[in-house]
C-alpha positions in Angstrom: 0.0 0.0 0.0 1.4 3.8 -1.2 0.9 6.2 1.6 -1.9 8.6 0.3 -4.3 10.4 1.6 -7.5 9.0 2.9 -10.2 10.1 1.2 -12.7 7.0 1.1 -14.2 4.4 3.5 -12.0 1.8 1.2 -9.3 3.8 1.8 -9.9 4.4 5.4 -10.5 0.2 5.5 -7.3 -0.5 3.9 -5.2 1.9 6.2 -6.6 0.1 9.3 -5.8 -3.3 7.8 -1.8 -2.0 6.6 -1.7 -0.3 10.4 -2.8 -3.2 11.9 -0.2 -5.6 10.0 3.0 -3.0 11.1 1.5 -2.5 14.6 4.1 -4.4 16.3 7.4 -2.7 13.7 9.8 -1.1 15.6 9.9 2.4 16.0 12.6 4.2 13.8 12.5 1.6 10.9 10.6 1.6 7.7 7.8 -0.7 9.2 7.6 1.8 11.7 7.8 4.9 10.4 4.9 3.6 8.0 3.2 2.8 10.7 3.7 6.5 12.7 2.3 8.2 9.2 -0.5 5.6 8.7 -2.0 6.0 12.2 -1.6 9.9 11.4 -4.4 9.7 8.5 -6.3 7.8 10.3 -7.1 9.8 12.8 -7.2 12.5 10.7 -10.0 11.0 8.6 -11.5 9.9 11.6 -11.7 13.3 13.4 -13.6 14.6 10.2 -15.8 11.9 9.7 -16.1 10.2 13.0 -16.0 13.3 15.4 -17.0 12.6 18.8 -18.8 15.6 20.5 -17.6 17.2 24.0 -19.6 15.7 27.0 -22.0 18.5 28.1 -20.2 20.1 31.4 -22.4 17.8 33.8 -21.8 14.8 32.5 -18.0 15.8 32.3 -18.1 16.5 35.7 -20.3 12.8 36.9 -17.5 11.3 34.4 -14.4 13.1 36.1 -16.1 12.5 40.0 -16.3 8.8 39.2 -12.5 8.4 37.7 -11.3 9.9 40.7 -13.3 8.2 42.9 -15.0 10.9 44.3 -18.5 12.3 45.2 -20.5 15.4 45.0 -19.1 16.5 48.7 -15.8 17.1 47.2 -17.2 19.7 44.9 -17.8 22.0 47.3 -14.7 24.0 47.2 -15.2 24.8 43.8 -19.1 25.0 43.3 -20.3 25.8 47.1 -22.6 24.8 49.2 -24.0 21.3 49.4 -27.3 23.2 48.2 -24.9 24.7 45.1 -23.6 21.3 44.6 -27.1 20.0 43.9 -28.6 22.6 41.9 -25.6 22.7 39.6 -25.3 18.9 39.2 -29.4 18.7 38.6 -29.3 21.1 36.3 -31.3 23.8 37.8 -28.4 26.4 37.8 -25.8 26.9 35.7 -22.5 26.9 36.1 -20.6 30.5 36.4 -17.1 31.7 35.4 -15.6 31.4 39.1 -17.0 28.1 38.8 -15.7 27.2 35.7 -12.0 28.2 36.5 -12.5 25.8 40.0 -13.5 22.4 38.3 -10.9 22.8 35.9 -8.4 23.2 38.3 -10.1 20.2 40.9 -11.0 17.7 38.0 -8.7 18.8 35.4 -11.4 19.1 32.5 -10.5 21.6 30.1 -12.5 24.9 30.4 -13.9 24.7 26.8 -15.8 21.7 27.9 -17.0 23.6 30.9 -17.8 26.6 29.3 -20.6 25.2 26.6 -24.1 26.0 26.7 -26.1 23.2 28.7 -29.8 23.3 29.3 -30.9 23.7 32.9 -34.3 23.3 34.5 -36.2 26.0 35.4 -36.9 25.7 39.2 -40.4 26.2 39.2 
């Protein structure tokens, strides 16, 4: 197989099956270095064709508290009260800048994830 760009599914197919054959070349030799370049367009293609949207910010957060191994309690220090906690994580408030800035730096999720729109419930 020439390395070309992927512009097809077949082409897409047959990079995954020429990857998958070289998986195990060393790095630095021609196997490898195919391999390095090959993996490349693939997720090139696959980021344009395959893209996998951002978590809204509450379900980053429930993703990042479970990882860590860690519960709504510990988000105090960034979010507030217990009360905060809730009304954030139910969606009835949204989260604000100060926020924002806290999580990143507790749960280490990237501010643009934190910083998209998200609906809330009105609290009525």
């Amino acid at each position: 197989m020439n390395i070309r760009p992927i512009r097809t599914r077949a082409d897409y197919r047959a990079a995954l099956k020429e990857a998958e054959r070289l998986w195990e070349a060393e790095p630095g030799t021609r196997d490898g270095d195919r391999v390095e370049v090959l993996v490349t367009l693939i997720e090139a293609y696959e980021a344009r064709h395959f893209p996998i949207p951002a978590p809204d910010p509450v379900q980053a957060i429930e993703f990042m508290l479970e990882q860590k191994g860690l519960s709504r309690r510990d988000l105090e220090p960034a979010i507030g009260s217990r009360g905060r906690v809730s009304e954030i994580m139910t969606r009835k408030r949204p989260l604000t800048l100060p926020m924002v800035r806290a999580l990143s730096a507790l749960l280490q999720i990237p501010t643009d994830v934190l910083v998209q729109q998200y609906e809330t419930r009105s609290a009525a």
